[in-house]
N, C-alpha and C positions, 0 to 999 in steps of 0.2 A: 440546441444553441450553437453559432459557430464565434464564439470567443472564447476555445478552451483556456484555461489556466495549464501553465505545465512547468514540470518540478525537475528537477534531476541529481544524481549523485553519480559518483566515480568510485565504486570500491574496491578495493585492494585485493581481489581474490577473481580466482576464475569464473567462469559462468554459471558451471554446473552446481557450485557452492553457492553461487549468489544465487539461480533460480530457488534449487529447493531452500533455502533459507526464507524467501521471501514467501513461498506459496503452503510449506509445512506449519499444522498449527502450531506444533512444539516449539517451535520459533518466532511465530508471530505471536505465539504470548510477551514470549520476552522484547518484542519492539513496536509493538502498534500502537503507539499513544504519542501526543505533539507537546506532553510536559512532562516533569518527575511526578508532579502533583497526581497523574493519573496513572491508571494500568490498563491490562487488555486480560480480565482474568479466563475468559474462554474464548478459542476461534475453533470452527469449523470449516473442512474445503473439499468439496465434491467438485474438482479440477475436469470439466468437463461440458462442451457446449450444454448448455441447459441446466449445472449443476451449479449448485447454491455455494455460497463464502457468505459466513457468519462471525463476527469477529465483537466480542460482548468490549464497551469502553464503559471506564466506570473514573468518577475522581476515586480517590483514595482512602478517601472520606467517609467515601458513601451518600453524597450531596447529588449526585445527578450521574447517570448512566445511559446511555443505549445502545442499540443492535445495530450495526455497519452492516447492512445486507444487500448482496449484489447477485445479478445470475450471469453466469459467463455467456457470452455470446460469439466469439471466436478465442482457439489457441492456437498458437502453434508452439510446437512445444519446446522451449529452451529458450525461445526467442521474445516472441510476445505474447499478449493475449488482452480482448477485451470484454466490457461486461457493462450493466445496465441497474443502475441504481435509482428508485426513486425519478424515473422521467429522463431521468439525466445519463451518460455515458463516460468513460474513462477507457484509455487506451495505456499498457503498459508494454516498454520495450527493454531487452536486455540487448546491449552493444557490448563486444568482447575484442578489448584488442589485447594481446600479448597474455598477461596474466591480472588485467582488470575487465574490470565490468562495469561499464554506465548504464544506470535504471535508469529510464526516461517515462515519469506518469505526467498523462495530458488527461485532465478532466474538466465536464462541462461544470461551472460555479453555479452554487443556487444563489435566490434574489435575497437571501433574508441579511446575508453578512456583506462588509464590503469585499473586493476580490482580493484588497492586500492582506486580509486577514486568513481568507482562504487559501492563498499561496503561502502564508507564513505558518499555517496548522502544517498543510498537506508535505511539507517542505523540511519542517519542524518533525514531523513521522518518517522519514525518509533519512534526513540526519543520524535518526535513533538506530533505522536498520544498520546504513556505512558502518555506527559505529557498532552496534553488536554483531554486525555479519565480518568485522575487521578483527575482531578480540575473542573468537570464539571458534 
């Protein structure tokens, strides 16, 4: 597709704190989901061209769940890296100026949702890292 959707956030911390925050499961449990209503009670990440990111989204409830599965297709490491989900592709960037870091994800939308809704989840999960990668 070439009409990525793309999200981004400014966090308050270095790079090297914002990478592994973002790419460590032990910390994408605590922020991968675009409500309170839901969680992310298991992730997986074999960081490495051809290695899998599994990342389990569940409501809370237990109403509806699924598996986030992506395989990486480029890293570089610290900086960016992309990967290939479902047909579709995403590009993730870390920009570090001073003692912040801007995540910048551009991903290709699927046809089923409108794109505002998709920029507001993808957007909405991103919100959740700032703040737990800001408070912890």
């Amino acid at each position: 597709m070439n009409n990525q959707i793309t999200v981004t956030a400014t966090i308050n911390a270095d790079a090297k704190k914002v990478w592994d925050y973002y790419t460590n499961p032990e910390h994408i449990t605590k922020w991968n989901f675009a409500d309170p209503s839901w969680h992310c009670p298991s992730a997986s990440n074999d960081m490495r061209v051809g290695g899998k990111y599994i990342a389990r989204m569940e409501a809370k409830d237990g109403s509806f769940g699924f598996d986030f599965e992506v395989i990486y297709t480029n890293i570089v490491d610290g900086e960016q890296f992309t990967y290939e989900f479902g047909g579709r592709g995403a590009t993730v960037t870390f920009e570090s100026v001073a003692d912040k870091t801007t995540v910048t994800v551009s991903f290709d939308p699927e046809t089923e949702n409108p794109i505002e809704m998709q920029q507001a989840g993808w957007q909405a999960i991103l919100n959740n890292f700032k703040s737990y990668t800001e408070n912890n």
